[in-house]
C-alpha positions in Angstrom: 198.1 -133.4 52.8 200.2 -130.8 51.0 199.4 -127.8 50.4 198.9 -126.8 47.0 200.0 -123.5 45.6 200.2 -124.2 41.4 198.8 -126.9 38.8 199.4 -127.8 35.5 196.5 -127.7 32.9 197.6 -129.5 30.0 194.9 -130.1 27.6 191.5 -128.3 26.7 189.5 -130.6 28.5 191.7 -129.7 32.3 190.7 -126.5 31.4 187.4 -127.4 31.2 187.1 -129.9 33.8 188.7 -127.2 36.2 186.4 -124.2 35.4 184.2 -126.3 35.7 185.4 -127.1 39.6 185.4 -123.1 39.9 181.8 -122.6 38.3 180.6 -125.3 40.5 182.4 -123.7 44.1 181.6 -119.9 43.4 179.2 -118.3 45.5 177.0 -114.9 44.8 179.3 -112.2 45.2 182.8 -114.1 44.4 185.7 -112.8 42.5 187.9 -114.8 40.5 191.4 -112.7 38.9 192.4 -113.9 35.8 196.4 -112.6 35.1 199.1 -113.7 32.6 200.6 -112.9 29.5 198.5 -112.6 25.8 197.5 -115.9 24.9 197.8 -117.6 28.5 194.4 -118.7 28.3 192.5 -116.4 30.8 189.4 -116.1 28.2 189.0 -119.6 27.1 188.8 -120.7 31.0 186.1 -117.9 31.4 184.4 -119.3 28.5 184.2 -122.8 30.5 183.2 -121.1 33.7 180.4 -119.4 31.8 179.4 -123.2 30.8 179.8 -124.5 34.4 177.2 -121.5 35.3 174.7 -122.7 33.2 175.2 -119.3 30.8 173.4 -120.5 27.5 175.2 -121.3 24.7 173.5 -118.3 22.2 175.6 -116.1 25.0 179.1 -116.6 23.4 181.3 -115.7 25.7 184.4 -113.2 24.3 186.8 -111.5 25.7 185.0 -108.1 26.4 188.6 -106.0 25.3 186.9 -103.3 23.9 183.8 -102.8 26.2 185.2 -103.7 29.2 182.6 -105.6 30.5 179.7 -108.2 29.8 176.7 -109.5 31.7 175.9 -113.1 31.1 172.3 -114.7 32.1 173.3 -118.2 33.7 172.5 -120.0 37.8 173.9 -117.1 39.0 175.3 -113.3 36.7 178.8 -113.6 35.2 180.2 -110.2 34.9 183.1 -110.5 32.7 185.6 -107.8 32.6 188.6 -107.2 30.7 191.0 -104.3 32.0 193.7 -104.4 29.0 192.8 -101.6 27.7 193.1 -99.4 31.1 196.5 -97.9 32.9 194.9 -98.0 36.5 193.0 -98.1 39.3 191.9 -94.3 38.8 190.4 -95.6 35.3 188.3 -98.6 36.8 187.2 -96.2 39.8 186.5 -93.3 37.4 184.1 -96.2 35.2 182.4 -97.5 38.2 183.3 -101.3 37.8 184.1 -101.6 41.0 181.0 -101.8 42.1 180.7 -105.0 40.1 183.3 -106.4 42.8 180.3 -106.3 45.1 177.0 -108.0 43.7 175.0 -111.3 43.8 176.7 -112.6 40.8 180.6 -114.0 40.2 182.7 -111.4 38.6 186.1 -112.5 36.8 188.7 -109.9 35.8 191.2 -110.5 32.8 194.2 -108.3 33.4 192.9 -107.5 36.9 196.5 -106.0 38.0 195.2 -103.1 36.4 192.7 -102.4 39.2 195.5 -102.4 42.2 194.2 -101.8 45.5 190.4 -102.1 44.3 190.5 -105.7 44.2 189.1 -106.8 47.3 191.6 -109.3 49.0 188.6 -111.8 49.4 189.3 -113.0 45.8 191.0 -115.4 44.3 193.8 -114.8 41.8 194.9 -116.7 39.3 198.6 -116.2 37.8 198.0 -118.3 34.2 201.6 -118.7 32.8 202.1 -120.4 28.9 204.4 -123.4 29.6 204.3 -124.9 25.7 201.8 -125.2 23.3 199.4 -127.1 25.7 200.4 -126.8 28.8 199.8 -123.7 31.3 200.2 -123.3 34.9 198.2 -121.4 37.0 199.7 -120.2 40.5 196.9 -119.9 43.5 196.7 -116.9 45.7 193.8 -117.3 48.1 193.6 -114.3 49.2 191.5 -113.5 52.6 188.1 -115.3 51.5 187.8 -119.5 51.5 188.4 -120.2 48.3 191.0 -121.9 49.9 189.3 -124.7 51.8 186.6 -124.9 48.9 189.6 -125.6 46.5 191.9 -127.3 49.0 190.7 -131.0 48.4 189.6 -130.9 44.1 193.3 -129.4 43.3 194.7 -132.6 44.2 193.7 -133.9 41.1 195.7 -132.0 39.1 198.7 -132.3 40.5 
């Protein structure tokens, strides 16, 4: 079986179905990185992994720009962080999310090249690229953890 290194979401409901497969995978403690341009689509595929966690709907989920981060109630915590707004590593260190990096809940990063060598090579980054209107593609690296064999086998699908 090949190995799969990109796939192509190309309507709302891939988005859905495949946050969905990442909701469903994570474990306590799991970081997902969310990178790409403005409008790629990072937060409306947290906003579906928020759903696939069970977070309720009177928690909308929003791209947390300005306060950095949000804490949603759902199977397990969704930290939600947003680094746009900071230059660099020194600024995530000198606010402390890092620690959030580390606890019982999954923690997905917007803009996470911002936190450089903080991010934990046990996560898995997603490079979210606009291809048209509907269409993006999102380009895998595994890092160090195994997110790669739990992905390995449901990626097929969108291929």
């Amino acid at each position: 079986m090949k190995q799969v290194t990109h796939i192509k979401l190309r309507s709302l409901e891939e988005t859905s179905i495949f946050a969905h497969l990442l909701a469903s995978l994570a474990l306590p403690g799991d970081l997902i990185c969310l990178n790409g341009d403005l409008g790629a689509g990072k937060t409306a595929l947290t906003q579906e992994i928020a759903k696939g966690l069970g977070v309720p709907a009177s928690c909308y989920v929003t791209s947390p720009t300005f306060s950095i981060l949000q804490e949603y109630p759902g199977k397990m915590p969704l930290y939600h962080m947003d680094f746009y707004r900071l230059s660099d590593e020194t600024e995530v260190e000198d606010l402390g999310f890092e620690e959030f990096f580390y606890l019982s809940g999954l923690t997905v990063i917007e803009w996470s090249e911002r936190a450089g060598a903080l991010i934990p090579d046990s996560r898995l980054l997603l490079q979210m690229t606009i291809e048209d209107e509907t269409i993006r593609k999102i380009e895998f690296d595994f890092g160090s953890g195994s997110w790669k064999e739990r992905l390995s086998l449901q990626l097929n699908q969108f291929c």
